[in-house]
FILO-321585 format. One line per field, with one value per atom (N, C-alpha, C): residue number from 0; residue in one letter; x, y, z. Coordinates in Angstrom, 2 decimals, always signed. Layout:
// residues N
n c(NUM ...) .
res c(A ...) .
u c(X ...) .
v c(Y ...) .
w c(Z ...) .
// end
This chain:
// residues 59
n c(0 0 0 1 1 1 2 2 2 3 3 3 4 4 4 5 5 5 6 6 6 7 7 7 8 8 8 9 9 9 10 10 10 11 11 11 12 12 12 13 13 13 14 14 14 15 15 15 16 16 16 17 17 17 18 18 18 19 19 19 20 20 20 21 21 21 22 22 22 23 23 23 24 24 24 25 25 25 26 26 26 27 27 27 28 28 28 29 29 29 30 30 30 31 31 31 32 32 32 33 33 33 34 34 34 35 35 35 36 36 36 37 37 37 38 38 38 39 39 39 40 40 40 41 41 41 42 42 42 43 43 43 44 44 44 45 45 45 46 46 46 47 47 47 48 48 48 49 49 49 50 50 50 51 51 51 52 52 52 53 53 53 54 54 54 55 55 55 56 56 56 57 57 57 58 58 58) .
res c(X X X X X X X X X X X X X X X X X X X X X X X X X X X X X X X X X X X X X X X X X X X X X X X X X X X X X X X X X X X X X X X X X X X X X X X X X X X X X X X X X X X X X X X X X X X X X X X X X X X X X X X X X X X X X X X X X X X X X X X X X X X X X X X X X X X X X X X X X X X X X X X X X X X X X X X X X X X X X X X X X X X X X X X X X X X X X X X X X) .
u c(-8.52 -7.51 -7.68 -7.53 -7.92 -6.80 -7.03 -6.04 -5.61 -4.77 -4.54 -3.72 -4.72 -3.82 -3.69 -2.55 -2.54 -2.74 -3.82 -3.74 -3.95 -3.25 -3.47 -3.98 -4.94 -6.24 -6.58 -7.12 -8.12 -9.20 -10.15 -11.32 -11.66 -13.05 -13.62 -14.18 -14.78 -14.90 -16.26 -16.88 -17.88 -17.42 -16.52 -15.75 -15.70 -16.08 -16.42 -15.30 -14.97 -13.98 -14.78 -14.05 -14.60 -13.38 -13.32 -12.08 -12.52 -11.95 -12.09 -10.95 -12.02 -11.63 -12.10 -11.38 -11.95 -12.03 -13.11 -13.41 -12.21 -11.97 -11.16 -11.91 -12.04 -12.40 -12.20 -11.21 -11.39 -12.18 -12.68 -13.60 -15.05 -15.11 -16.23 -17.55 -18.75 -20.03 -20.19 -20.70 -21.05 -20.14 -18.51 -17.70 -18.17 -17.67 -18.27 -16.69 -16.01 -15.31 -15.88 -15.30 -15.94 -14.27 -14.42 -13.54 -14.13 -13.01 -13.33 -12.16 -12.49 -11.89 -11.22 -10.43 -9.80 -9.28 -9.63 -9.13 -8.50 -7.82 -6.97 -7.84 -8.04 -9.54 -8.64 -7.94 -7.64 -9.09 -9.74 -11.09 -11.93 -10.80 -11.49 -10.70 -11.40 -10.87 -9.49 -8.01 -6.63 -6.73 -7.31 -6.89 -7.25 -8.00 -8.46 -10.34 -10.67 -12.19 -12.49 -13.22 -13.27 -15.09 -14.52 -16.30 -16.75 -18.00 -19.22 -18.03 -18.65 -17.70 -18.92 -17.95 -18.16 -18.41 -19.37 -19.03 -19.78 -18.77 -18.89 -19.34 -19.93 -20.54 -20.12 -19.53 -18.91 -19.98 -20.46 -21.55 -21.85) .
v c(+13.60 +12.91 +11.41 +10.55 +9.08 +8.38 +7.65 +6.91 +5.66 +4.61 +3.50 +2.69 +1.60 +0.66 -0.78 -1.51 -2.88 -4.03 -5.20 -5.58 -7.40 -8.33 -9.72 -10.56 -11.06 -11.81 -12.95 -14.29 -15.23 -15.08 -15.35 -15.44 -16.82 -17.10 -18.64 -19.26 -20.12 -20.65 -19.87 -19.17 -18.08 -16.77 -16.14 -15.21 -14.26 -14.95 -13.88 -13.81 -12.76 -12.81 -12.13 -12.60 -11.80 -11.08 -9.69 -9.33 -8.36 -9.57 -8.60 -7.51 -6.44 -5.34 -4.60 -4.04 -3.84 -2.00 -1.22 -0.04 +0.83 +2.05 +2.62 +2.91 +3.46 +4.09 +5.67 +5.70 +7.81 +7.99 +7.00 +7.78 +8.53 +9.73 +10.25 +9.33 +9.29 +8.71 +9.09 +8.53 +8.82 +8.94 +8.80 +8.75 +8.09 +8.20 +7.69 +7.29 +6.10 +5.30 +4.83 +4.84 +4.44 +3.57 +2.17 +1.66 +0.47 +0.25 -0.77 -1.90 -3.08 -4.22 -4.82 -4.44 -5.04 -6.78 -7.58 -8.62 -9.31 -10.07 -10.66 -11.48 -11.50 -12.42 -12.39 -13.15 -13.78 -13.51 -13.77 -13.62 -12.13 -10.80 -9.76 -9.02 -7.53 -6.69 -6.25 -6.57 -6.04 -6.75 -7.81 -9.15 -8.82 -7.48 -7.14 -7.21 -7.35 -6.87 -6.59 -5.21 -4.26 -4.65 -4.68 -4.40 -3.12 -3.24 -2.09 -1.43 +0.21 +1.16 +0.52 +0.54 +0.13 +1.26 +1.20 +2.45 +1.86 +2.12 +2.05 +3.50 +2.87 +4.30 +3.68 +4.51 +4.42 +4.44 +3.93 +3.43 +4.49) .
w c(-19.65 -20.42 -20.20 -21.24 -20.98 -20.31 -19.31 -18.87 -19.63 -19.62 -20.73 -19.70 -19.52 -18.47 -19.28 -19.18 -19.88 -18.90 -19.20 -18.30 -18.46 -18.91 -19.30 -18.69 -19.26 -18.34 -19.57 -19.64 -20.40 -20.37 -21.38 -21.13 -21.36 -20.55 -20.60 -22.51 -22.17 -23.85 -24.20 -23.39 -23.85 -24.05 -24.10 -24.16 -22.78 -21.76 -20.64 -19.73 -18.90 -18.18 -16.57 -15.73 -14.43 -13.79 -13.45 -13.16 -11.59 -10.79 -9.44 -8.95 -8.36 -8.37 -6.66 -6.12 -5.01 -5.18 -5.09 -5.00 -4.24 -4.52 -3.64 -2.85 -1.73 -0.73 -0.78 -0.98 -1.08 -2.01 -2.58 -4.49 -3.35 -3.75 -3.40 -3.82 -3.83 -4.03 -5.59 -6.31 -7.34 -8.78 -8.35 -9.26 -10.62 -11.46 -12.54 -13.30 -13.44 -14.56 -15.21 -16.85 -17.92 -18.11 -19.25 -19.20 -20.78 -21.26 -22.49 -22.85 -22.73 -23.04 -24.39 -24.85 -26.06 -26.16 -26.98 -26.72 -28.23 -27.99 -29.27 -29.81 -31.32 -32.05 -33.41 -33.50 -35.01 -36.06 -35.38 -36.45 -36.74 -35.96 -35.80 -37.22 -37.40 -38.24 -37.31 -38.09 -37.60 -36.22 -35.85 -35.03 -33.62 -33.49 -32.15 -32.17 -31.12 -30.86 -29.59 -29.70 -28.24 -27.90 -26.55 -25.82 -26.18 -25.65 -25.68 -24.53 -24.70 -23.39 -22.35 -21.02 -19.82 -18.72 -17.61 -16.72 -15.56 -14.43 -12.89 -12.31 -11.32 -10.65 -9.01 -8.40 -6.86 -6.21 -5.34 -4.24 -3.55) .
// end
């Protein structure tokens, strides 16, 4: 089931953002989160534009 977290952040004048995050520790090895960025773009279709899907892999 997808999780849906909201979360308000800027991005720089290249559109990039850096969002630190510290790993859990109980995540077993190999976990796998996938995750995607929506951001507000006056210039997008219906005023949003999403990243490529994203995915972390636990150490």
């Amino acid at each position: 089931m997808p999780f849906s977290a909201l979360f308000v952040f800027s991005t720089d004048a290249l559109g990039g953002v850096s969002l630190p995050f510290t790993w859990p520790a109980a995540l077993p090895p190999a976990t796998e989160i996938y995750y995607q960025i929506a951001v507000q773009d006056g210039a997008a279709v219906q005023g949003v534009a999403l990243s490529n899907a994203l995915q972390s892999i636990a150490p």
